[in-house]
N, C-alpha and C positions, 0 to 999 in steps of 0.2 A: 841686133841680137845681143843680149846681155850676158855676162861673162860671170861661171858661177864656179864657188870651190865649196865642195860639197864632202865634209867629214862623216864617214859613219862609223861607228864602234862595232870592237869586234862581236859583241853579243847579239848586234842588228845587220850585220854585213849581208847575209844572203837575204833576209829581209828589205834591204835596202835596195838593191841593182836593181827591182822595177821601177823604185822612184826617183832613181838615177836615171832609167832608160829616158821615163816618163820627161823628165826635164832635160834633159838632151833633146828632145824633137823639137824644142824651140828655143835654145840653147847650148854656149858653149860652155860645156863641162868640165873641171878637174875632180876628182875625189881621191879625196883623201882618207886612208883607215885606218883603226887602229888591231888591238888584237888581242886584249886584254885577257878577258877568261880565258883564251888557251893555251896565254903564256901561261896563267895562273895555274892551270888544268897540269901543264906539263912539266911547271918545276916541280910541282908536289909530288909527279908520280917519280920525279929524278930526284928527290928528296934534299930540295932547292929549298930554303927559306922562302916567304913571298911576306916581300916588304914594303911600304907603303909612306911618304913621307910627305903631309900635301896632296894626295890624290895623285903623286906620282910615284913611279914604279924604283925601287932603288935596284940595281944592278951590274950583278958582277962578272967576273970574267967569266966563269963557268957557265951563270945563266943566261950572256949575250949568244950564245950560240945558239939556247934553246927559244929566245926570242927573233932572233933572224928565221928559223925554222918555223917559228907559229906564224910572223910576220908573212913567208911566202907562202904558205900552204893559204890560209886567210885571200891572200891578194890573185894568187890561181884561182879560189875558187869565185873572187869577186868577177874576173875578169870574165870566167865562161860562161857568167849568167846574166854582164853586160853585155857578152856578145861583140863580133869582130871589130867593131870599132874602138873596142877596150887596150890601152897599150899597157902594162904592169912595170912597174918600176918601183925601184930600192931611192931612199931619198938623194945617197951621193950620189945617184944616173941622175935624179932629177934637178940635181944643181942645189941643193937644199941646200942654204947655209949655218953651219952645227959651231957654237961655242959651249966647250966640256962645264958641267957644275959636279965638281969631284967630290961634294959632298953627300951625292946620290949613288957613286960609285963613276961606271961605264954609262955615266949620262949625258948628253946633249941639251942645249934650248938653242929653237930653230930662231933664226934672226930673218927678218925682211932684205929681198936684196933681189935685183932682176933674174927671170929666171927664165933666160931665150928658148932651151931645148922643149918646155913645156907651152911657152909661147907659139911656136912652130906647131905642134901637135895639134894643138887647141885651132888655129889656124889651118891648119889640114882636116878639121871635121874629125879631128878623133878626139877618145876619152883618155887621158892619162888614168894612172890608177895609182896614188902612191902609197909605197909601204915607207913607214917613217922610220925607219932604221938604216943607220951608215954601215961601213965595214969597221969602225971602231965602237960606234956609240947607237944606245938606245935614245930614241928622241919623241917624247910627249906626242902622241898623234893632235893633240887639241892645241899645243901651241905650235904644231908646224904647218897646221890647217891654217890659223894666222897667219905666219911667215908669209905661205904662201900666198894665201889671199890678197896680202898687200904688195905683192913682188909680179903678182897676175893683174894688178888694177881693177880687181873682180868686182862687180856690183853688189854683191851679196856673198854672206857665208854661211851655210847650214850646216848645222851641228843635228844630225840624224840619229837618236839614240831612245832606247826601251822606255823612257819615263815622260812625262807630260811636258817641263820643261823647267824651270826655277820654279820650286816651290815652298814660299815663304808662307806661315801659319797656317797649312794644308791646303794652300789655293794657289794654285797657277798662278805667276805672273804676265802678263801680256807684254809688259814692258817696264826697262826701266833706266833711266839715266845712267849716264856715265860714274858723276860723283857720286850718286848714290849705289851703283854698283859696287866702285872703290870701296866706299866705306863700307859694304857690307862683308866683302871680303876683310878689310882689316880687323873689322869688327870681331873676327871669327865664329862667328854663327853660325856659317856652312862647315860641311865635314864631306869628305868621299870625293868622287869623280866630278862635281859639282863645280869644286874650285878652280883645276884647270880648265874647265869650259869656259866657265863663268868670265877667267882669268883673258883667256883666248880670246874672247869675245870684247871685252873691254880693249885689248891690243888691235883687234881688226877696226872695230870703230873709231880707237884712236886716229890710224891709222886710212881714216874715210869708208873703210867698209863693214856697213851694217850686217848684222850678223843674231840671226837666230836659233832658238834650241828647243829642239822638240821632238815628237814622233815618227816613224818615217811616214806615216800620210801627211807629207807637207804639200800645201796647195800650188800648182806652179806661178811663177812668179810673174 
């Protein structure tokens, strides 16, 4: 049975848990979420700046609390529509390992590193469901989908989200190298949520696991 860490954003979440369920009946699942639009949704209605540095979210003490709150609400409602096998968890429950980049504010980047509690789970036929935020730090859902992925030995990592996938001069890419991925990021050509995917993705491969991005009708594996 192949070992999968399955990212979906917050804009595809409830979209996603059939094609979580769907790859769960012949697989072991983690998924990982993020929660993007309602953190975005709910600093503005608290009259929060919404800042952006990288395709990462910059964050402060004030708005970590409204991001822990969008984070759970998000991860409860992934969980009732993956149904009992779904376990929810915050990333410090799930061993996530977090070093701060204080130039983002109240930020994290997830680091690779064994992560037995989620091991266990996975091994018991259940779903972990993690929400990627500590009690101190907001943490990138696309690089702790990484982390993760390589701390799980996963075979694969799916990056689940509303758009086709890299799209380079209005076409789909199917594939694409390592270095040439590098250089396209240094290159700075991309802009938006792209980077950290893209960024993520190069880290799992690095890393031995292959890792794609795209719609949630992904084909099972």
């Amino acid at each position: 049975m192949s070992r999968l860490v399955v990212k979906v954003g917050g804009r595809v979440a409830s979209d996603s848990a059939s094609a979580v369920v769907e790859l769960a009946r012949a697989n072991d699942v983690c998924v990982v979420h993020g929660a993007g639009p309602q953190i975005s949704a709910e600093m503005e209605r608290a009259g929060i700046p919404v800042e952006f540095v990288g395709g990462r979210r910059v964050t402060t003490a004030e708005g970590l609390e409204i991001v822990r709150r969008s984070f759970q609400a998000v991860n409860d409602q992934l969980c009732a529509l993956i149904g009992e096998r779904a376990v929810g968890l915050f990333g410090d429950e799930a061993g996530l390992q977090v070093e701060p980049v204080p130039e983002l504010g109240l930020v994290g980047e997830a680091r690779p590193a064994p992560l037995p509690d989620l091991d266990r789970l996975l091994d018991a036929g259940r779903i972990p469901v993690v929400a990627t935020v500590t009690r101190g730090l907001n943490v990138n859902a696309d690089s702790a989908a990484a982390a993760i992925a390589s701390g799980l030995r996963a075979d694969r990592l799916l990056f689940l989200t509303d758009v086709d996938g890299l799209i380079l001069g209005g076409e789909v890419v199917d594939h694409i190298d390592l270095d040439a991925a590098e250089e396209l990021i240094a290159s700075g050509a991309l802009e938006g949520g792209i980077v950290p995917k893209l960024g993520a993705a190069i880290a799992a491969a690095r890393g031995g696991v292959p890792a794609y991005i795209g719609r949630t009708e992904v084909p099972v594996p």
